[in-house]
Structures are given as C-alpha cells and as structure tokens.
C-alpha positions in Angstrom: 85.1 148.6 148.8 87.0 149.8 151.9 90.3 151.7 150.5 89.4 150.8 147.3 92.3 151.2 144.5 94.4 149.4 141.8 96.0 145.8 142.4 99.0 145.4 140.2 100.7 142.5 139.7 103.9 142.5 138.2 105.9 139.0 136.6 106.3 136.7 133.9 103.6 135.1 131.7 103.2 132.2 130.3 101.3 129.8 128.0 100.4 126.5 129.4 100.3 123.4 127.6 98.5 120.8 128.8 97.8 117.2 127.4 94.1 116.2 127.6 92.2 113.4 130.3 95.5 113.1 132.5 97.7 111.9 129.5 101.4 112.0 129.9 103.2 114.3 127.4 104.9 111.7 126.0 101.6 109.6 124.6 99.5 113.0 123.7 99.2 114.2 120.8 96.9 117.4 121.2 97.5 119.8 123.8 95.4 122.4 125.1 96.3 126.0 125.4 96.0 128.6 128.1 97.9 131.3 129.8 99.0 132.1 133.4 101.5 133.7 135.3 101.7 133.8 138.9 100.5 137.4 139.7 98.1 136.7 136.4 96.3 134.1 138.3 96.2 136.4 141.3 95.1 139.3 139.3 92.1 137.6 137.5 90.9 136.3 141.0 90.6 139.7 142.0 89.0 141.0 138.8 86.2 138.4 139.0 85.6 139.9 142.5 85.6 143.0 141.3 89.1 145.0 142.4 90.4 146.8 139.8 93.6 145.1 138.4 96.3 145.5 136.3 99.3 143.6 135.2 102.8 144.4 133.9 104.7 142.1 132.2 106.7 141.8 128.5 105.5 139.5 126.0 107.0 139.2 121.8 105.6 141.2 119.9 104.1 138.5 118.0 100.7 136.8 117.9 101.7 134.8 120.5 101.9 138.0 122.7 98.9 139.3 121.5 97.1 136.0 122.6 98.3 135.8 125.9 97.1 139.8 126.6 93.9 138.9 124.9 93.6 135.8 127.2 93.7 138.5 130.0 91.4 140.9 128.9 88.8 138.3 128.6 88.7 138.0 132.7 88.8 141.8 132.9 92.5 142.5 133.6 94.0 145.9 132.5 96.9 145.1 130.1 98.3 148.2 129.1 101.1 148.4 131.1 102.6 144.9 129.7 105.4 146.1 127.3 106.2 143.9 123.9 109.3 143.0 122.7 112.1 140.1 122.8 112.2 136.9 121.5 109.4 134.6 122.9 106.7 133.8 125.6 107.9 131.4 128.0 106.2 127.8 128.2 105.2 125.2 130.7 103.8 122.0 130.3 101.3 120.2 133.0 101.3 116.7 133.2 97.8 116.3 135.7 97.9 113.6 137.9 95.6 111.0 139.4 95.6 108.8 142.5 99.2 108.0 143.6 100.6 109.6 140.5 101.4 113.2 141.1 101.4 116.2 138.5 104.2 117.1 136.6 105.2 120.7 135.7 108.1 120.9 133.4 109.5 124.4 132.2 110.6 126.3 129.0 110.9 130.2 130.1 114.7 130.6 129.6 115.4 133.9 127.3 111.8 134.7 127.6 110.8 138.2 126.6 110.3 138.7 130.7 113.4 137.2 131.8 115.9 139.0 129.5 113.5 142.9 130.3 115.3 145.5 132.1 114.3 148.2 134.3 113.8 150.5 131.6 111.2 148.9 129.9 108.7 149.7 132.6 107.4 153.5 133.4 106.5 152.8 137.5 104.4 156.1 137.3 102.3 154.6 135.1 102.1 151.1 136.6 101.7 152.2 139.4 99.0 155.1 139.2 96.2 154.4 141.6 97.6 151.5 142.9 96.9 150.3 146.5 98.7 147.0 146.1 101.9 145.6 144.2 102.4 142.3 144.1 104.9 139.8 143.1 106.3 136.5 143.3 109.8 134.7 143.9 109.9 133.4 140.2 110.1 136.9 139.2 113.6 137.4 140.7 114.3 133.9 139.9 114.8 134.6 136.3 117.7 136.8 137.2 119.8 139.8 137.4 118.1 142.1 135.0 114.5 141.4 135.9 115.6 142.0 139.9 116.8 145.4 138.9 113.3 146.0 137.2 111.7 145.1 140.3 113.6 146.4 143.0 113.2 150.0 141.2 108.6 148.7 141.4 109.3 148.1 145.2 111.2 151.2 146.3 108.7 153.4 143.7 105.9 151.4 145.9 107.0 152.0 148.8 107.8 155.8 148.4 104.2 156.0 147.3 102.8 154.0 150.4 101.7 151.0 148.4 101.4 148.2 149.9 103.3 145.1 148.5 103.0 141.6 149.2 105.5 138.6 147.8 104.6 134.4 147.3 107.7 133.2 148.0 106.9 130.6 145.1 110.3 129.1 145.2 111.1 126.7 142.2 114.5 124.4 142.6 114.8 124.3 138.6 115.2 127.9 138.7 117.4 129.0 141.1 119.1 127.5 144.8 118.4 127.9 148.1 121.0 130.5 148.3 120.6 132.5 145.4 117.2 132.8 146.8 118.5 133.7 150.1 120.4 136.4 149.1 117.9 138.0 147.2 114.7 137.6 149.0 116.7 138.8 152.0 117.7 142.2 149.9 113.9 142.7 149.1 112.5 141.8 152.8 112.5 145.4 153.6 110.5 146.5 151.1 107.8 143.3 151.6 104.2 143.9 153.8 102.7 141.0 153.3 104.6 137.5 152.7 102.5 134.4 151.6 104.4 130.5 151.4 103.6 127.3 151.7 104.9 124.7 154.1 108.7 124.5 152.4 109.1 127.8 150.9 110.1 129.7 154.8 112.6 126.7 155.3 114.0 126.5 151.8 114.8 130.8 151.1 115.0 131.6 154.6 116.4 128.8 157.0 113.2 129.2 159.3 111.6 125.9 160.0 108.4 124.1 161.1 109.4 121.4 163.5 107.5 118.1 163.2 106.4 119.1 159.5 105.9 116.4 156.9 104.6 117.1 154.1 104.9 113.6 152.8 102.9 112.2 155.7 100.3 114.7 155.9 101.9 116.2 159.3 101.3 119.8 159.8 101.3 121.0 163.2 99.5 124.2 163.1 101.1 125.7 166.4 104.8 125.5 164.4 103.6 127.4 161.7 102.5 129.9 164.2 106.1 130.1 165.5 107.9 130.3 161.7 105.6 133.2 161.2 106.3 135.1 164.4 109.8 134.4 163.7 109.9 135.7 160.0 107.8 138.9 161.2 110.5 139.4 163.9 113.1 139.0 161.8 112.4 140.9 158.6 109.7 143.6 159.7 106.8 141.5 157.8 103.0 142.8 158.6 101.4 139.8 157.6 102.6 136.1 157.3 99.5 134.0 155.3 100.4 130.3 154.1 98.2 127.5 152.6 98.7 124.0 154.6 98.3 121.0 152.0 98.0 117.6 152.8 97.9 115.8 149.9 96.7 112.3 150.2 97.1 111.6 147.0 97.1 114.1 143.4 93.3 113.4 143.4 92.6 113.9 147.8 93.3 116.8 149.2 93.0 118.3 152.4 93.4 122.2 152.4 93.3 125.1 155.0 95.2 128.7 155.1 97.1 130.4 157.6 97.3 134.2 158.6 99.6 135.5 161.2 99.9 139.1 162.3 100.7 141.3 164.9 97.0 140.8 165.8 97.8 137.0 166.7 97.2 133.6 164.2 94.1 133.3 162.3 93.6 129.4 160.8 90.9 129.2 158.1 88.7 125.3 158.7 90.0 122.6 156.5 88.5 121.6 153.5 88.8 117.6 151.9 89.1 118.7 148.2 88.2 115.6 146.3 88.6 114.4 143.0 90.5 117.1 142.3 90.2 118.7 139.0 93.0 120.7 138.6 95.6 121.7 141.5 97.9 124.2 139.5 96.8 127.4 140.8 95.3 126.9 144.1 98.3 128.8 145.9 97.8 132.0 143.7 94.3 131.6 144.6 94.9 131.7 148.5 97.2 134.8 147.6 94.5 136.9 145.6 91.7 135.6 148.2 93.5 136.7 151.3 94.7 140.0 149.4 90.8 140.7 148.4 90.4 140.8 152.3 92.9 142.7 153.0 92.3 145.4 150.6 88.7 145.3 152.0 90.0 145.9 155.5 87.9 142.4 156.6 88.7 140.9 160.0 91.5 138.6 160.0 88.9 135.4 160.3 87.0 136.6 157.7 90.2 137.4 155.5 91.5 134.0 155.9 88.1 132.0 155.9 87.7 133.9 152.1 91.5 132.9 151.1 90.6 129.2 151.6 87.5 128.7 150.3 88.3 130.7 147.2 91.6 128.4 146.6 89.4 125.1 147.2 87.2 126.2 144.6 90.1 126.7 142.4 90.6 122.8 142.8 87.5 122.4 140.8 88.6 124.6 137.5 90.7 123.0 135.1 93.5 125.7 133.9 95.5 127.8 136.4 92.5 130.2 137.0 90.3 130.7 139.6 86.9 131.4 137.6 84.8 132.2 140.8 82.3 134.7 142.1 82.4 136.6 145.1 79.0 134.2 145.9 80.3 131.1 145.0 82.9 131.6 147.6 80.9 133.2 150.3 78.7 130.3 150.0 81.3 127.7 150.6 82.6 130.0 154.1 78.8 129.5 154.9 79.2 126.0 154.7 77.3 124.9 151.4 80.0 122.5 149.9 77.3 120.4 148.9 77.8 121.3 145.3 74.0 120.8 144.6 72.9 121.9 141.0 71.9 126.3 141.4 68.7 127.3 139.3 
C-alpha cells in the first residue's frame, strides 16, 4: 500500500443493545449484544481491508471491558493502547426501524470509563508509533472537559509528528449544543486535515449552510454542498471536505452517495437506492474509513470517493454497526455488480 502505516482511532466504546426483528424496547424481552464506537467502526473497516489499525480508548476493568476489547480483536484491531479503569462501559440501545417508522438510538454513556479519562491516561508515543493517520469524532469532545484535554494533547503530538488527522463531525444534540460544539470544534480546526459530515453537521457546529437542503424532502442540491465545502476549507485551512448525502425515503429506502471536495475541485461518488435496508447505524463511519482507505492509498479523488460509497452501502446490508466487507466485495459494487447474485 502506497504510504502505508498505522490508522489510529481514538474515542469512546460502547456496547450496543439491540432488541430482535425491529421490536421496540419496550415489548422485547432479549436483546442482542455488540460493541462499537465511532472510530471502532472506522477502524475495523480498515482492518478488513487490510491497513493496519489500532484503537485507544478506556474501558472498566471488568469483564465487560474485556468483552468489548475481545470484540475488537476478533476483526483484527490492535487493542493495546486502550487503557482500563473507571466505573463502566457506556451503553446505547437501537430501536431498528421499518417503513415510515424511523430508528431510535437512545444513550447511557454518562460517567463512562471514557468520558471521565484524562490526558494522562494515554502515552501519545505509544499510540501513536507508526501512525500515518489519527482519527476522531465530535462525540469524543462531546463528553467533555477532561476527555478534550486528552485529545487536544493526541492532535498537537499528531501534528508535531506529521500525522495526518481527520474528524466526523458526528454531532449528537443529546450530548452537547450547537454552541458548545462551536466553540470547541473551532479550537481544534487547526489541527484537522481531513473533515467528514453529513448534510446538518456543517450547519449545526459551524453556521455554514446548504441552501435549498431538505433533508426531510429528499432535497440535496449537490452544487450547495460544493459551496459549504469550499467555504469550510477557506475558512478553517481544511485539506479535504468528504460528506455522505442521504435521502431517506423511508427507514427501509434509501438513496445514498458521498461527497469529496478538495483543493483539487468536487468529486461526487453515483448514487446508490439501498433497499430494504438491514441495518443503517454505521453507514456514516463506513463512508469515513472507506474514503480514509483511499486516501492513505494515495487513489485518485474519483476513485477515493467511488470506494467511500460503495463500502458504506454495503454496510446497509450488515446488521450491527460494522462494516464486515472485503476489499472485493466493494470493488465489485464500484464495478457495477449490485445484482447481489449468490458467489460460488
């Protein structure tokens, strides 16, 4: 691989709860049990495609922890750098939808073993040794003061070293406001490459908006994406502006595409109609780690985002927050086989 070397990905982890068959929380009474994290997703994308990865993160020291980092392992991560200690892993349960009713994510992370680390839980010469890319999402920040310190001390140490970093934006109202994520993600634009979002998250953290978008309605002009890009890499020095453009018929139809803007113009993957979907949850992370695979490749832009969305469709098919795909599977689907025939 073309300036081949370490992706990291550094943020919370979680174990997901899920009732089975679409059932709503409040009628099931079995759930089933996996684990995830934002970067995790990311980083297990990557693995399965063969980049090196490893993830830093704290977890109890418990048998809870230990499942989660086992979980990892399985898909090939590198786990050494996530520290144990604190109280407990944080939880989220999915609620999948079907036709007009959409899924429902609902949180329990607060005083999580990530959320309450500091800075000095985590030796950045050791995360970071033979990295090429650090990578990191806005829930990390979310979860407040002491984690941002931790991480502002992995982006400076990143950036001293000539790592690239890239940031999902990932913003989640029950976590923190638009202003609180304003402030921050301001403070750390500086030390940010690469900047992935979806259709809201430029508008919501940094004012910048996409005239004549509705998300509601399925309306996404293309051409004022282009502009919210240009305007963010003016603005805040990014490299690379990447976002996925959903149109969401309903939580079963899909239609899905990915954007990539750069200094080398806009690069708009074809658009893919993703139905019945399996399992959404994910599919952003997916578009992150496809796009990132790309780039750490050195591909052409096209090619770069052409890989990013296929790879995150496929995701759509996977129940859990994984993306348990082969560098074949996906190159297939660029090449135009979506015809899902059975492979002997």
């Amino acid at each position: 691989m073309s300036g081949a070397g370490v992706f990291v990905g550094f943020g919370d982890l979680l174990m997901r709860l899920e009732p089975p068959a679409s059932q709503r929380v409040v009628q099931s009474s079995e759930f089933r049990v996996g684990f995830t994290g934002a970067e995790a997703n990311a980083a297990v994308l990557l693995a399965n495609l063969g980049v090196p990865t490893r993830v830093a993160s704290k977890v109890p020291a418990s048998p809870v922890g230990q499942a989660c980092v086992n979980f990892l392992r399985r898909y090939g991560v590198d786990t050494s750098t996530i520290v144990r200690g604190g109280e407990r892993l944080g939880i989220f349960f999915v609620e999948t939808g079907a036709a007009q009713r959409a899924s429902t994510v609902i949180y329990d992370r607060a005083h999580s073993s990530f959320a309450t680390s500091a800075a000095e839980d985590y030796d950045w010469a050791t995360i970071l040794d033979g990295a090429r890319w650090l990578h990191f999402s806005g829930t990390a920040p979310a979860l407040g003061e002491s984690v941002r310190g931790a991480l502002r001390e992995g982006l400076q140490t990143a950036r001293e070293r000539g790592i690239t970093v890239s940031c999902d934006l990932n913003y989640r109202a029950r976590m923190w406001s638009p202003a609180q994520a304003h402030d921050e993600m301001t403070r750390l634009a500086p030390l940010i490459d690469v900047l992935f979002g979806n259709e809201e998250d430029a508008a919501t953290v940094f004012g910048i908006r996409a005239e004549g978008s509705d998300v509601t309605k399925g309306e996404l002009p293309v051409e004022s994406y282009q502009k919210v890009a240009e305007r963010l890499m003016d603005t805040f020095g990014f490299g690379v502006v990447a976002t996925s453009l959903r149109s969401s018929v309903s939580a079963s139809h899909n239609r899905w595409a990915g954007m990539m803007s750069s200094r080398d113009g806009h690069f708009v993957s074809r658009t893919y109609d993703i139905t019945p979907i399996v399992d959404r949850v994910g599919g952003g992370d997916s578009f992150a780690g496809g796009l990132i695979f790309g780039l750490m490749r050195d591909d052409a832009p096209q090619d770069c985002v052409e890989f990013a969305a296929a790879a995150s469709c496929l995701k759509h098919s996977i129940p859990g927050d994984l993306d348990l795909v082969s560098e074949d599977e996906v190159r297939a689907l660029v090449g135009g086989d979506g015809s899902g025939r059975v492979r002997r």
